[in-house]
N, C-alpha and C positions, 0 to 999 in steps of 0.2 A: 369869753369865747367858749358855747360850748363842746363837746365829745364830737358831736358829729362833724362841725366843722375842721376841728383840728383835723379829725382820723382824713376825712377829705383830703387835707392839703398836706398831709403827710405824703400820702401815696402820690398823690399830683407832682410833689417836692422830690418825692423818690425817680418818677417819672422824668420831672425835669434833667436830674442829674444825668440820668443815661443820658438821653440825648445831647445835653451838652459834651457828655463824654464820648461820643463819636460812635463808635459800633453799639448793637443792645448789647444785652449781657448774655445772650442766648439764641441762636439762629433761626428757632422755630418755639411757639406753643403750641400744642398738642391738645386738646379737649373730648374728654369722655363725661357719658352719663345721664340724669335725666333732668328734668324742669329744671333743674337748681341749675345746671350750668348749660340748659337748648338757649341759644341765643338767633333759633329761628329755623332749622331743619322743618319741625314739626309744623310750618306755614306750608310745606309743599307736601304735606302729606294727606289723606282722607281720614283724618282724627278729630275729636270734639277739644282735644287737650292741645291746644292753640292760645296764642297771647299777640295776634296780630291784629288787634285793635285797643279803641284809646279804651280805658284811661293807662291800659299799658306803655310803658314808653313815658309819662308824663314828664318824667324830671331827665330824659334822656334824650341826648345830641340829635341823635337819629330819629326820635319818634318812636311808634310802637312796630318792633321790630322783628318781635315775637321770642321776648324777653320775659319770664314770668316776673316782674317785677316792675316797680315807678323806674329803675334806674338801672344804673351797670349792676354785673356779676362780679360773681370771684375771679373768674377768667380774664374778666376785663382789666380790671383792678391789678393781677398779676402781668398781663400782658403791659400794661402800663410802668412796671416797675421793670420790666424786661428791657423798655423802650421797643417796643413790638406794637405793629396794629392790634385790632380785636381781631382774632380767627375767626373768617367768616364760615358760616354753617357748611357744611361741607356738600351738601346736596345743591346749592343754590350756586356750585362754579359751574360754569359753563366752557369757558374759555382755559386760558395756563392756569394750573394751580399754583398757587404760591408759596414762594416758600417761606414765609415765616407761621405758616405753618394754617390748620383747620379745627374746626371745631365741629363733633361727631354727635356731640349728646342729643337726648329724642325725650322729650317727655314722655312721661306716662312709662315709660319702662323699667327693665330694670337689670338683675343679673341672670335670672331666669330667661329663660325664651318666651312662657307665656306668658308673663309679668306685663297686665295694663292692655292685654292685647283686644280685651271686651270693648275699650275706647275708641278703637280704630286703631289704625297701622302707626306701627312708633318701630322706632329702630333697637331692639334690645343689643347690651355689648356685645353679643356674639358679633352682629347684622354690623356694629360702628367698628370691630376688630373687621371685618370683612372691608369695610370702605376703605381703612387706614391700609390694609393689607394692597389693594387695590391702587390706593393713593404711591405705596412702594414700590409695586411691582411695573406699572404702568407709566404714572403720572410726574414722578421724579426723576426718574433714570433721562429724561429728555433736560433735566436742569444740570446734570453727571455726567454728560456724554465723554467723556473723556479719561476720569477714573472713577467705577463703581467704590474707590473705596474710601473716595472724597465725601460720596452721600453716604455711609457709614460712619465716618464721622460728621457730619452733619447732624444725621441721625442722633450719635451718641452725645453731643453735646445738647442736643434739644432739651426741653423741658414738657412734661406729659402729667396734665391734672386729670384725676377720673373723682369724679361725686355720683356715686351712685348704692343702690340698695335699699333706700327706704317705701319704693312703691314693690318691693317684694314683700316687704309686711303690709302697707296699706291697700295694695290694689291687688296681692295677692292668699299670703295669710290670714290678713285678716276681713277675709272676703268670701268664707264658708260654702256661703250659696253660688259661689262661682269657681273656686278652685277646690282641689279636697286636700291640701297642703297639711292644712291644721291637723288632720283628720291621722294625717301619716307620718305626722314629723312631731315629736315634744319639741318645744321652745329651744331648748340646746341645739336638741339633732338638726332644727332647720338653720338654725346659724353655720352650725358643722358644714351644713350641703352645701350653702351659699358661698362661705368662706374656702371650700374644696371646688367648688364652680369657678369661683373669681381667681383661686388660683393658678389652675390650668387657663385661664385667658391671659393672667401679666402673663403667664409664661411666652402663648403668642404673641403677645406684645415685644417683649423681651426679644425672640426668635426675628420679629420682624424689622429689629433695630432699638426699638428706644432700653434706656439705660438708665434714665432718672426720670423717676416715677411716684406722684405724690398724690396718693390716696388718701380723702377726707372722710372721716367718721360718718355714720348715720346720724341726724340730728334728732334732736327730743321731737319725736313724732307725738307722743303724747300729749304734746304741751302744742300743737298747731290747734286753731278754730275748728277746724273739718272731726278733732278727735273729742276737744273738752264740749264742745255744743252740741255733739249727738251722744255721752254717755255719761254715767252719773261716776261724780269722783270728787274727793275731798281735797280741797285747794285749787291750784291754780292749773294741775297738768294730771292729765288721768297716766298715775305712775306703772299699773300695769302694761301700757305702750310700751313705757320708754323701758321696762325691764327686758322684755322681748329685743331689743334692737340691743340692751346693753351685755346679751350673749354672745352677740354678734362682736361689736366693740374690743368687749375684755378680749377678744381670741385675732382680731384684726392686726396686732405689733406683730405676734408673736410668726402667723404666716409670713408678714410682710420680710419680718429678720432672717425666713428662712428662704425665701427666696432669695433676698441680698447674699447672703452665705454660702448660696450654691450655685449661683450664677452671674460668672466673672466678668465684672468690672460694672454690676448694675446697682444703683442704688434703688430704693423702694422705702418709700417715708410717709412714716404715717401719721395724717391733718389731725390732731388730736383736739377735734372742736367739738365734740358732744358738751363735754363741760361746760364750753364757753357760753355756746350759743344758749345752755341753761342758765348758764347765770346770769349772762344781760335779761332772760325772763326775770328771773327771782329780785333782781336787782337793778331793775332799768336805769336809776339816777348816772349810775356808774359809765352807761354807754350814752348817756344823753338823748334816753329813750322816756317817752312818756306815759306811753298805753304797750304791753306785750299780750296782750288778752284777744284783740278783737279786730281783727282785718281793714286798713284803709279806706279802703273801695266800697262800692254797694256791689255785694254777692246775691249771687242765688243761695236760694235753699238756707236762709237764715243765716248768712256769715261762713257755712259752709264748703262754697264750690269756687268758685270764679269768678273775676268780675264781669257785671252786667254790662256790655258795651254802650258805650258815649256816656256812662252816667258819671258825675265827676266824682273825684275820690276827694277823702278828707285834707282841710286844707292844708296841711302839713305832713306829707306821708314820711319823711324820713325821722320825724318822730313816734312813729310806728315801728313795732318788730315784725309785723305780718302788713303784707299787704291786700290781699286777697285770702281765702280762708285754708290757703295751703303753703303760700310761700312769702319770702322777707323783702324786706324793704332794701335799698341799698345801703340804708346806713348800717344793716345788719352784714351784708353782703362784705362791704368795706371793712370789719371788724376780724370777719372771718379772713379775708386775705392780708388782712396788714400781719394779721398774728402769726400766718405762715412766712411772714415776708421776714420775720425778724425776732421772734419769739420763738427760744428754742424747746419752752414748755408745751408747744403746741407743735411745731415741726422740727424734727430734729432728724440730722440735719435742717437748719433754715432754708427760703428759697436764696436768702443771699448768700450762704456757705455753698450750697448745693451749685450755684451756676460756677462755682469757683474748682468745683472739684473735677 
């Protein structure tokens, strides 16, 4: 039986247990970020950076749902281990919000405000701290009528994923002729701003209720289709990328510890999957991956951009590490969330110590 299977029915096995065991583990998931974790915002919005057509969705319950991916997310895969629905995008409620919680992320953004904004309208974290704030201030207090300080623990017991930051170097650093980023920031300095940006938002976050808070690394942006097919580099990942995001990275614990350290009683835990997600590239046998090199799907722009709608994707996308020329399949998705779910090399605290604290 290979990697992908097992990792599948690990999390599904994890999944079952909650449920058998009566309550989740967790009252609510929380969802920040961009493509990597929009599991469909970005359908209601006037953007090109959309995923609500096939072959999106191919290996997924729902269809193409405007998921960048054949299958589930990180989100899903945790909300599973919660025993929690998927948090549905949070622009598409109409009706009561629910409480086990929303999902904020916008493709194409980023921590910037103008991060991706060339694409059309995308919800940068400022815009998803606004909705969540919104979602508090408004939309919960009607499920609390009776003690505000019952949704404060609600709140504090919730669980809050954010994946975000790598369309600040791909759709704005390193985008010359459309931002002047580059121009004004050395590679350190712009991680500094980003990392001094992201931190005065946990902090709103923080201000607004939530308390355990699990921020995932930028991934090997170097090593996606969209990077090694438009420039020239030796091997398998053009490493000049992934240096640039790994400034970012090395200074990412060290924020997060000091936010934890000065604001009482919140944990902030940082997804330490850059590694990871590299070395299922460098080493695919290990993840039960076949091809990390070259997109699923038929893209535009030579393996580049997106997938071309209705055209079928290769016939076995979860033996792929990319699905399209920007983003991963779910067996890569499932990798990254099992390792949070129980791997204290990669989340530490884990998400199973963390719902416990």
């Amino acid at each position: 039986m290979g990697f992908t299977v097992l990792c599948i029915i690990f999390v599904g096995l994890l999944h079952f247990i909650s449920q058998v065991g009566g309550a989740p583990l967790a009252p609510a998931l929380y969802v920040f970020g961009d493509s990597l974790f929009d599991s469909g915002n970005n359908n209601l919005l006037p953007t090109v950076s959309r995923a609500d057509f096939k072959p999106y969705g191919v290996n997924f319950v729902k269809g193409d749902t405007g998921r960048f991916s054949n299958g589930r997310l990180v989100p899903d895969f945790i909300a599973e281990f919660l025993g929690l629905p998927y948090p549905p995008p949070s622009i598409s409620i109409r009706t009561s919000t629910p409480l086990t919680g929303l999902n904020y992320a916008s493709a194409s953004c980023g921590i910037l405000p103008e991060t991706g904004q060339y694409l059309g309208k995308c919800l940068s974290l400022d815009d998803q701290i606004d909705l969540f704030q919104r979602t508090v201030r408004s939309s919960l207090p009607k499920h609390f009528k009776s003690s505000p300080d019952e949704q404060l623990e609600y709140l504090s017991k919730s669980i809050f994923v954010v994946c975000i930051g790598s369309n600040d170097y791909m759709s704005n650093y390193l985008e010359p002729r459309i931002y002047g980023t580059s121009k004004h920031f050395s590679p350190q300095a712009f991680a500094n701003h980003l990392l001094d940006k992201l931190s005065g938002q946990f902090r709103r976050l923080y201000n607004l209720g939530a308390r355990k808070v699990v921020m995932y690394e930028i991934g090997p942006i170097g090593c996606i289709p969209s990077m090694t097919r438009k420039n020239k580099h030796d091997g398998k990942c053009v490493e000049e990328s992934n240096q640039l995001v790994a400034y970012f990275n090395e200074n990412l614990l060290g924020m997060l510890q000091n936010l934890t350290s000065t604001l009482p009683n919140s944990i902030f835990v940082r997804g330490h999957a850059h590694w990871l997600g590299y070395d299922a590239i460098m080493n695919p046998s290990k993840y039960g991956l076949l091809d990390t090199s070259n997109p699923c799907c038929i893209t535009w722009a030579n393996g580049t951009s997106a997938c071309i709608p209705e055209l079928k994707p290769c016939p076995d996308p979860n033996h792929h590490y990319f699905f399209d020329g920007y983003h991963l399949t779910e067996t890569v998705y499932s990798v990254l969330a099992r390792a949070c779910i129980d791997d204290k090399s990669v989340c530490s605290p884990t998400l199973k110590d963390l719902v416990q604290l």
